[in-house]
Short mmCIF file of the C-alpha atoms (twelve columns), coordinates in Angstrom:
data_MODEL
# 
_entry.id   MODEL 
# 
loop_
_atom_site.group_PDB 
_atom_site.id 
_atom_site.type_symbol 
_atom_site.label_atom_id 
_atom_site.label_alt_id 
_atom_site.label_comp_id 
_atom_site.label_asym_id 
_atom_site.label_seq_id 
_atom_site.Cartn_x 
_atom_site.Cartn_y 
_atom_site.Cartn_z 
_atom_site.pdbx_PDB_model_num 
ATOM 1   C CA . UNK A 1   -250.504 107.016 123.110 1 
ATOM 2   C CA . UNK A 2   -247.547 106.033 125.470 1 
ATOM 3   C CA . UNK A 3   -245.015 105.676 122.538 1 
ATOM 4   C CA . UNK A 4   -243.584 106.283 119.053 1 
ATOM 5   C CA . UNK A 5   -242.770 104.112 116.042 1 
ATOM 6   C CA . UNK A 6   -239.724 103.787 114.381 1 
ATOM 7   C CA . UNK A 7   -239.697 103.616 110.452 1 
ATOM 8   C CA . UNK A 8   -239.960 99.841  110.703 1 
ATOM 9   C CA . UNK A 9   -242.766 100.161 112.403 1 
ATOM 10  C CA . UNK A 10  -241.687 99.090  115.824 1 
ATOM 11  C CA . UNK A 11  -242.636 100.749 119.193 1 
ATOM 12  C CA . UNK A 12  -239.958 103.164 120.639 1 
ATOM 13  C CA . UNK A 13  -240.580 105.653 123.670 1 
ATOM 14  C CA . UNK A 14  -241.897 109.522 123.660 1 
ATOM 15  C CA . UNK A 15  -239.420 111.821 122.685 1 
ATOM 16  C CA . UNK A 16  -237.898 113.931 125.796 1 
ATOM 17  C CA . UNK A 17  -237.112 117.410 123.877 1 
ATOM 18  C CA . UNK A 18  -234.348 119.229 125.833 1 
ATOM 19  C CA . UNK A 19  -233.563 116.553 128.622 1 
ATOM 20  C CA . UNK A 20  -230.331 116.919 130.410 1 
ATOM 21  C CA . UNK A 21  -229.257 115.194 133.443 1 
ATOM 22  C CA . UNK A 22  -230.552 116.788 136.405 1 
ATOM 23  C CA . UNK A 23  -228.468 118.322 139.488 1 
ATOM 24  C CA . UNK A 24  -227.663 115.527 142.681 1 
ATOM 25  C CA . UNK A 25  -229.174 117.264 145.589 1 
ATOM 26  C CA . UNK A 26  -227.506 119.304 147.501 1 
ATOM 27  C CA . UNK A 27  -226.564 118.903 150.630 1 
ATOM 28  C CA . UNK A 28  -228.862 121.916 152.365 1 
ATOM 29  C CA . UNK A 29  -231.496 121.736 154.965 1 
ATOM 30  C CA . UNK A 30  -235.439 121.424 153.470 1 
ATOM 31  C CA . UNK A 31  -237.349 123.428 156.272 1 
ATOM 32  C CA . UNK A 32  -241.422 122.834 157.083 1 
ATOM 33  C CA . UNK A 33  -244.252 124.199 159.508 1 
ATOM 34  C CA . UNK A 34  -243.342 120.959 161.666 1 
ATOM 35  C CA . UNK A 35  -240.054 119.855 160.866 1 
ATOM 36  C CA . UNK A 36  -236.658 120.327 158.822 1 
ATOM 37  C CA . UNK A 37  -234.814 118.050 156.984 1 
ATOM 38  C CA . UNK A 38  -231.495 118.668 157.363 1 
ATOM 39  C CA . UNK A 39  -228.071 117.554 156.385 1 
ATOM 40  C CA . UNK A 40  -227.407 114.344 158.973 1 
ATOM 41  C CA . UNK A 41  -224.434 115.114 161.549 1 
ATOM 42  C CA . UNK A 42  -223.236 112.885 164.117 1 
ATOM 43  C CA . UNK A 43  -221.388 115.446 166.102 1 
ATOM 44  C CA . UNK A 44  -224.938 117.579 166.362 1 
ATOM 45  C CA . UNK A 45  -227.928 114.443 165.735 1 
ATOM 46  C CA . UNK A 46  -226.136 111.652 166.912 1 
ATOM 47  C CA . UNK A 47  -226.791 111.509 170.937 1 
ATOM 48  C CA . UNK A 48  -230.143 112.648 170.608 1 
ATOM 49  C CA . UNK A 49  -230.794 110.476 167.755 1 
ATOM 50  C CA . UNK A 50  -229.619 107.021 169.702 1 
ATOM 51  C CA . UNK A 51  -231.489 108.248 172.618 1 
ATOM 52  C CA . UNK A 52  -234.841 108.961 170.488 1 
ATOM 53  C CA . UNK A 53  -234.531 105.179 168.869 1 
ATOM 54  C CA . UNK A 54  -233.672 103.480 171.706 1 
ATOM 55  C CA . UNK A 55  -237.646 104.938 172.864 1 
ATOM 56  C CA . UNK A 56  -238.185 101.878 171.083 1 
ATOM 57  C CA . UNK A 57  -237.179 99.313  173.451 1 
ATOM 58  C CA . UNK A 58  -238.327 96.252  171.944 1 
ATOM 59  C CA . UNK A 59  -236.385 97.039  168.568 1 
ATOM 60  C CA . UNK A 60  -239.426 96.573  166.212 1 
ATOM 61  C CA . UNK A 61  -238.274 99.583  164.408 1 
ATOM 62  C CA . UNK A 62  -235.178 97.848  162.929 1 
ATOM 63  C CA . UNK A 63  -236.898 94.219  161.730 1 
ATOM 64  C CA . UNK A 64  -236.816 95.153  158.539 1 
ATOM 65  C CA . UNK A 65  -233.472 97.687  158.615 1 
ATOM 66  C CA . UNK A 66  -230.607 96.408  157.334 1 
ATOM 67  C CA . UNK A 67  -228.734 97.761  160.189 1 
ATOM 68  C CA . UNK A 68  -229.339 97.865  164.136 1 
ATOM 69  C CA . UNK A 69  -230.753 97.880  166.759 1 
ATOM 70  C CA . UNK A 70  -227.607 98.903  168.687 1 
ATOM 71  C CA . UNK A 71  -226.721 98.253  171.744 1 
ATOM 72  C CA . UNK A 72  -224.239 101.688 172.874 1 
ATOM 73  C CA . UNK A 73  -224.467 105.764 171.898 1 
ATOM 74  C CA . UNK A 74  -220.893 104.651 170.875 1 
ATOM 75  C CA . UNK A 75  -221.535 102.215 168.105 1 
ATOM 76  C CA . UNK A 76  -224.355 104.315 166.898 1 
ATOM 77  C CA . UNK A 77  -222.227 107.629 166.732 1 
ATOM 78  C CA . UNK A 78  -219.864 105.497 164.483 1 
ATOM 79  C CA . UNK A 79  -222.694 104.349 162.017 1 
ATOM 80  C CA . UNK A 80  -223.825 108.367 162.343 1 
ATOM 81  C CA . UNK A 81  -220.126 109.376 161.157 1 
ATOM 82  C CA . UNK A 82  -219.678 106.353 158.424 1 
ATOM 83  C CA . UNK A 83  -223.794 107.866 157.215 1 
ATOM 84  C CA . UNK A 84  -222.820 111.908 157.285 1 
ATOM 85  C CA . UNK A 85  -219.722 110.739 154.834 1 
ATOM 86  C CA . UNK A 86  -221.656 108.818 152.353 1 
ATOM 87  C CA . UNK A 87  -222.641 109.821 148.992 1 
ATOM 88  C CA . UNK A 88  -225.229 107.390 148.026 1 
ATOM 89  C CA . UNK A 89  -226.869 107.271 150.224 1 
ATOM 90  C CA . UNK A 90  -227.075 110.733 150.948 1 
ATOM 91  C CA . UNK A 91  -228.840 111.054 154.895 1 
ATOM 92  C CA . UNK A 92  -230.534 113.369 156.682 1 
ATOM 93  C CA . UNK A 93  -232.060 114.040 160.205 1 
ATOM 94  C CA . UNK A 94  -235.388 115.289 160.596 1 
ATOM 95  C CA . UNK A 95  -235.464 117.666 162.991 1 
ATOM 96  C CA . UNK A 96  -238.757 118.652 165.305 1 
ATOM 97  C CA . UNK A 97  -239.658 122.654 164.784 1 
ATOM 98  C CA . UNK A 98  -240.625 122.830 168.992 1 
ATOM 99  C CA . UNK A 99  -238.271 121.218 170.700 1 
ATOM 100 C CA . UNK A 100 -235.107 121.205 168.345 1 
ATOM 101 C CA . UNK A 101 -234.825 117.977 168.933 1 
ATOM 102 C CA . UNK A 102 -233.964 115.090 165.341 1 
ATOM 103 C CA . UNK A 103 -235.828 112.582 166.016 1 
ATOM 104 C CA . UNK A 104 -235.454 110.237 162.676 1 
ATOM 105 C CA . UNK A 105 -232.994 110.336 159.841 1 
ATOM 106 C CA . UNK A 106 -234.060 109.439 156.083 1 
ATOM 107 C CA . UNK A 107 -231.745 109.423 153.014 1 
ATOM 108 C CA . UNK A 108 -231.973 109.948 149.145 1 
ATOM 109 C CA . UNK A 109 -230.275 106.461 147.809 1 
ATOM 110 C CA . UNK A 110 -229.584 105.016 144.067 1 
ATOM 111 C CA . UNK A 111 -229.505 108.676 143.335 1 
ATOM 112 C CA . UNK A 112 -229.531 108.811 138.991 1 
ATOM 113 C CA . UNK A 113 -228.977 112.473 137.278 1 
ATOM 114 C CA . UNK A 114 -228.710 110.697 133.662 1 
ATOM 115 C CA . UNK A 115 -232.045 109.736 134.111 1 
ATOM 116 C CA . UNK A 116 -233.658 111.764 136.418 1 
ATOM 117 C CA . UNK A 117 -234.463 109.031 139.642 1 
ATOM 118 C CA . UNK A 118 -233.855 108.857 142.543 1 
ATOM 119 C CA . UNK A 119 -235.240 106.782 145.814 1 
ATOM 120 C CA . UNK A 120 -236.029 107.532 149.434 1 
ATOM 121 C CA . UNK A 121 -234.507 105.182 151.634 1 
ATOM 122 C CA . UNK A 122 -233.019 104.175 155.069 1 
ATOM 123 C CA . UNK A 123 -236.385 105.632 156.978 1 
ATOM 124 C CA . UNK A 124 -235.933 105.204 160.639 1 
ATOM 125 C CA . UNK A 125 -238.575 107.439 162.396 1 
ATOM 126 C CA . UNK A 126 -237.998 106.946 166.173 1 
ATOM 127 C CA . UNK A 127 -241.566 106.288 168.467 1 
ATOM 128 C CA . UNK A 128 -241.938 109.936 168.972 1 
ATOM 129 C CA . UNK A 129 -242.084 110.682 165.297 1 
ATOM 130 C CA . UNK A 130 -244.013 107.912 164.253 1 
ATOM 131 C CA . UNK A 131 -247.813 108.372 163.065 1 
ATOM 132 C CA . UNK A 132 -247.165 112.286 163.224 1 
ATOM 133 C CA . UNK A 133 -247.782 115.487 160.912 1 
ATOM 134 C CA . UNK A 134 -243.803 115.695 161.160 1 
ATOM 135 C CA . UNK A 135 -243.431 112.699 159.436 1 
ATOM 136 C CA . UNK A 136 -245.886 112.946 156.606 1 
ATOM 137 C CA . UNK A 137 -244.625 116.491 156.599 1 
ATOM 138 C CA . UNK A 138 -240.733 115.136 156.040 1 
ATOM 139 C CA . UNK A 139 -241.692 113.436 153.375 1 
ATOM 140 C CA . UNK A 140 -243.218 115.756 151.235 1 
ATOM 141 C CA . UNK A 141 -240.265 118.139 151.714 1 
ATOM 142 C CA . UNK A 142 -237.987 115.303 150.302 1 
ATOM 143 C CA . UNK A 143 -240.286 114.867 147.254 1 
ATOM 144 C CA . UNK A 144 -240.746 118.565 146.761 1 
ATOM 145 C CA . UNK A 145 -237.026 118.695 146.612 1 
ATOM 146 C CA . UNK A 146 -236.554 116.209 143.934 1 
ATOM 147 C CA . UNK A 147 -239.303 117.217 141.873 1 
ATOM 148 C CA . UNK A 148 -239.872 121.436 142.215 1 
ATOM 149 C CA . UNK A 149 -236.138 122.082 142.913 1 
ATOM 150 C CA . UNK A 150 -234.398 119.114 140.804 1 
ATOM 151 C CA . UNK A 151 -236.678 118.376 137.920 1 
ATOM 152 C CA . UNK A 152 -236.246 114.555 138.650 1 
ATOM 153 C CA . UNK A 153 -238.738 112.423 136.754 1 
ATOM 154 C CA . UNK A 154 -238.930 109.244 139.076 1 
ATOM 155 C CA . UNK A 155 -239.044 108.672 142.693 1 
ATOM 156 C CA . UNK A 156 -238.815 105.458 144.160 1 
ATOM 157 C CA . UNK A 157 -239.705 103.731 147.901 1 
ATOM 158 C CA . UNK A 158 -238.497 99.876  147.913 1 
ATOM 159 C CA . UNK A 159 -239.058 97.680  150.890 1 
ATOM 160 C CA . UNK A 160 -239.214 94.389  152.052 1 
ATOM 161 C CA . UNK A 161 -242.116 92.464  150.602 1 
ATOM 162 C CA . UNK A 162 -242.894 91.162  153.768 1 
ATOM 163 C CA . UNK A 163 -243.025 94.869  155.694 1 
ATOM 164 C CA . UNK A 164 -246.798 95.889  155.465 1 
ATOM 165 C CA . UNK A 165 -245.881 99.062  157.373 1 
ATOM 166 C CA . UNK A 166 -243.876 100.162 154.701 1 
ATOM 167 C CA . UNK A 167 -246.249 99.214  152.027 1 
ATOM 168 C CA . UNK A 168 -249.161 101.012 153.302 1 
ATOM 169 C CA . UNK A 169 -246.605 103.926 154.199 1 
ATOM 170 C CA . UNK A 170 -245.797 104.005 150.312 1 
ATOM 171 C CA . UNK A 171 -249.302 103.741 149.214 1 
ATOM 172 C CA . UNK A 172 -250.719 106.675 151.565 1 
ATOM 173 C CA . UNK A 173 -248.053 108.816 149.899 1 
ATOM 174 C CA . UNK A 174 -249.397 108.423 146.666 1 
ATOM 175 C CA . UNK A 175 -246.594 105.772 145.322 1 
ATOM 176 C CA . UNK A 176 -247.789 103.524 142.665 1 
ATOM 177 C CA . UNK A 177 -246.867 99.643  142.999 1 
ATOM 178 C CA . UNK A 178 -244.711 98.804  139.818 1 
ATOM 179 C CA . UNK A 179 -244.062 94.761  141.040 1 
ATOM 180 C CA . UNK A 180 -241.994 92.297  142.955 1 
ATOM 181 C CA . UNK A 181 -237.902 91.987  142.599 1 
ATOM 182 C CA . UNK A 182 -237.627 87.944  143.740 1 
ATOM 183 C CA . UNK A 183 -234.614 87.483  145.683 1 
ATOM 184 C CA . UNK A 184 -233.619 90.783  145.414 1 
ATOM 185 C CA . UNK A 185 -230.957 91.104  148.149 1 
ATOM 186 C CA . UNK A 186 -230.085 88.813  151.786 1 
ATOM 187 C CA . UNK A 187 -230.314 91.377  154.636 1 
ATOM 188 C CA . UNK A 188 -229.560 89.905  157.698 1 
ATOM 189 C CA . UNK A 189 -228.550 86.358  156.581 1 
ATOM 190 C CA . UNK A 190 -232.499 86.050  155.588 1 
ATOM 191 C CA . UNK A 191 -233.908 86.496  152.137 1 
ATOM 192 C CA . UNK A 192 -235.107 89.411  151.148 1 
ATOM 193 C CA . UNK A 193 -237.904 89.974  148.151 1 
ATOM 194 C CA . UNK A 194 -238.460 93.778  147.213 1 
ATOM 195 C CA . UNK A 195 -241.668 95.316  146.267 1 
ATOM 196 C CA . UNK A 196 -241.119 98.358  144.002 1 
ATOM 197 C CA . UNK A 197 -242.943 101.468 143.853 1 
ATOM 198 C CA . UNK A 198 -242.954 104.569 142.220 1 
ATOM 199 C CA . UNK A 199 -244.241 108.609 141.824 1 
ATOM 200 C CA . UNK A 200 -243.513 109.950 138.706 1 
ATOM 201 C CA . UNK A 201 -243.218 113.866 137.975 1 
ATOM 202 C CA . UNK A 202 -246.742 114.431 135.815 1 
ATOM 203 C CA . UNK A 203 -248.349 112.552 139.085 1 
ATOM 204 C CA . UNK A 204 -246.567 115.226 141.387 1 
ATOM 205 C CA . UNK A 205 -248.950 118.025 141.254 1 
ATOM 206 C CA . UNK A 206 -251.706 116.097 141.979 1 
ATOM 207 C CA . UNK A 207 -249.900 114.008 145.480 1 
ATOM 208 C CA . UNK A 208 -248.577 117.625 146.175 1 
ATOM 209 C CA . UNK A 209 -252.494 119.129 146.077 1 
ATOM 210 C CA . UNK A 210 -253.086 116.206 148.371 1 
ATOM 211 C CA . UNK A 211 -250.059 116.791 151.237 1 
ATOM 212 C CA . UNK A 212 -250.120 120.852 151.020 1 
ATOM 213 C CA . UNK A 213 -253.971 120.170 151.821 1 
ATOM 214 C CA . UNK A 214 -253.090 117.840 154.452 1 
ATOM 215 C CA . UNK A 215 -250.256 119.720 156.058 1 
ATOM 216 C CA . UNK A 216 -252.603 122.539 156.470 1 
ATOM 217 C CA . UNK A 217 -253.196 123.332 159.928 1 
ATOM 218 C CA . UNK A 218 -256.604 123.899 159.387 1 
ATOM 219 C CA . UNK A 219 -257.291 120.115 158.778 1 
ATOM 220 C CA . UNK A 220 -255.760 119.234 162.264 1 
ATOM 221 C CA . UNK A 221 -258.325 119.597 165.153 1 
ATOM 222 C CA . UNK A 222 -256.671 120.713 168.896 1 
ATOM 223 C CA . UNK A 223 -255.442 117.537 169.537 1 
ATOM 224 C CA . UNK A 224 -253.729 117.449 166.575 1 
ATOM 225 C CA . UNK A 225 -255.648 114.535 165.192 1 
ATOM 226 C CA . UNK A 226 -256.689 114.702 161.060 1 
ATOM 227 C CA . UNK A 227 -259.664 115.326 159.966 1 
ATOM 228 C CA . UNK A 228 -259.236 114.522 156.314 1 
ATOM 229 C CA . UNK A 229 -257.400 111.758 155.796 1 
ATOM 230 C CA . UNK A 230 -254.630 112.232 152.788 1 
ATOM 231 C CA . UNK A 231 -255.410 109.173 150.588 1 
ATOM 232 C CA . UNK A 232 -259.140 111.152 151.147 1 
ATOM 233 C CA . UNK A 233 -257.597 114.521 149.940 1 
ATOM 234 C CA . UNK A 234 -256.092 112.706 146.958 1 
ATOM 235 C CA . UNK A 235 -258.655 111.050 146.097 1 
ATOM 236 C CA . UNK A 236 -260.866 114.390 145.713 1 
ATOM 237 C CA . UNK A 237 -258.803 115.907 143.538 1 
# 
């Protein structure tokens, strides 16, 4: 049963016996076997982010970004400054365990305490970061966070409609599709339509089985390639 009645007899939701709002996270670094999350600076990140994103030459990563490519260090270090001030959203830089280096920065967005959500946004994994462990890894730290540390009962990814990546990103994470926001926004004078999805905290233990079983070096051969897939994993459990 997914819900009460009221004494007229209509549907109302589940009880939520001693909810409060939860904590916004704090600004701290979430640390992996691969890679840390950390607190986004422009003074420390910026020059080696620009210089990891600009691997991408072609600028595919941005397409669907509401912001760059860009064109100078100097313009990005100015977007890195205006991101390390914000609030909401709140960014980070995901930092590579062997060489040091961030390579990527990520951000909690639409962050909600009253009701316990909160969304991952603003994902801009340079080339070298792309398709790794470090990734996959960076995400789970994020979710751990809001879940484990937070007590958050929603998390949200939202893209572009149109960005398949993305979609198939949020779906090998264990997000659940919740619909299609029409006209949701115009990003870069073009129309954007928003697909919605969603991990809720009773489906957290299971997706966190999955990526703790994934993240395990064991399931990594020595070049580093899988050997269980993670929507495999998942599925097992």
């Amino acid at each position: 049963m997914s819900h009460d009645s009221s004494p007229f007899g209509d549907p109302i939701g589940l009880p939520l016996p001693g909810w409060t709002p939860r904590p916004r996270p704090p600004r701290t670094p979430m640390l992996g076997r691969t890679c840390a999350v950390v607190p986004l600076s422009a003074k420390e990140h910026g020059a080696d982010l620009f210089a990891a994103q600009a691997l991408d030459g072609e600028g595919r990563m941005w397409t669907y970004m509401p912001n760059g490519p860009w064109t100078s260090e100097a313009d990005y270090l100015a977007w890195a400054r205006s991101a390390e001030a914000s609030e909401d959203p709140q960014f980070f830089a995901v930092v590579d365990a062997d060489s040091g280096k961030p390579l990527g920065t990520c951000s909690y967005l639409r962050i909600d305490p009253a009701n316990g959500a909160i969304e991952v946004g603003w994902i801009a994994w340079s080339p070298i970061l792309q398709q790794t462990p470090a990734a996959t890894e960076a995400m789970y730290l994020m979710m751990a966070r809001v879940f484990d540390e937070l007590g958050y009962r929603r998390y949200e990814w939202k893209c572009n409609a149109l960005n398949a990546p993305s979609r198939r990103a949020a779906e090998r994470l264990g997000f659940t599709y919740e619909g299609l926001f029409r006209q949701a926004a115009v990003v870069k004078g073009r129309n954007r339509d928003t697909a919605w999805y969603a991990i809720l905290d009773h489906e957290w233990p299971r997706a966190k089985a999955a990526f703790q079983a994934w993240l395990d070096p064991d399931n990594f051969d020595e070049d580093t390639l899988q050997k269980r897939s993670l929507a495999e994993i998942r599925a097992g459990l």
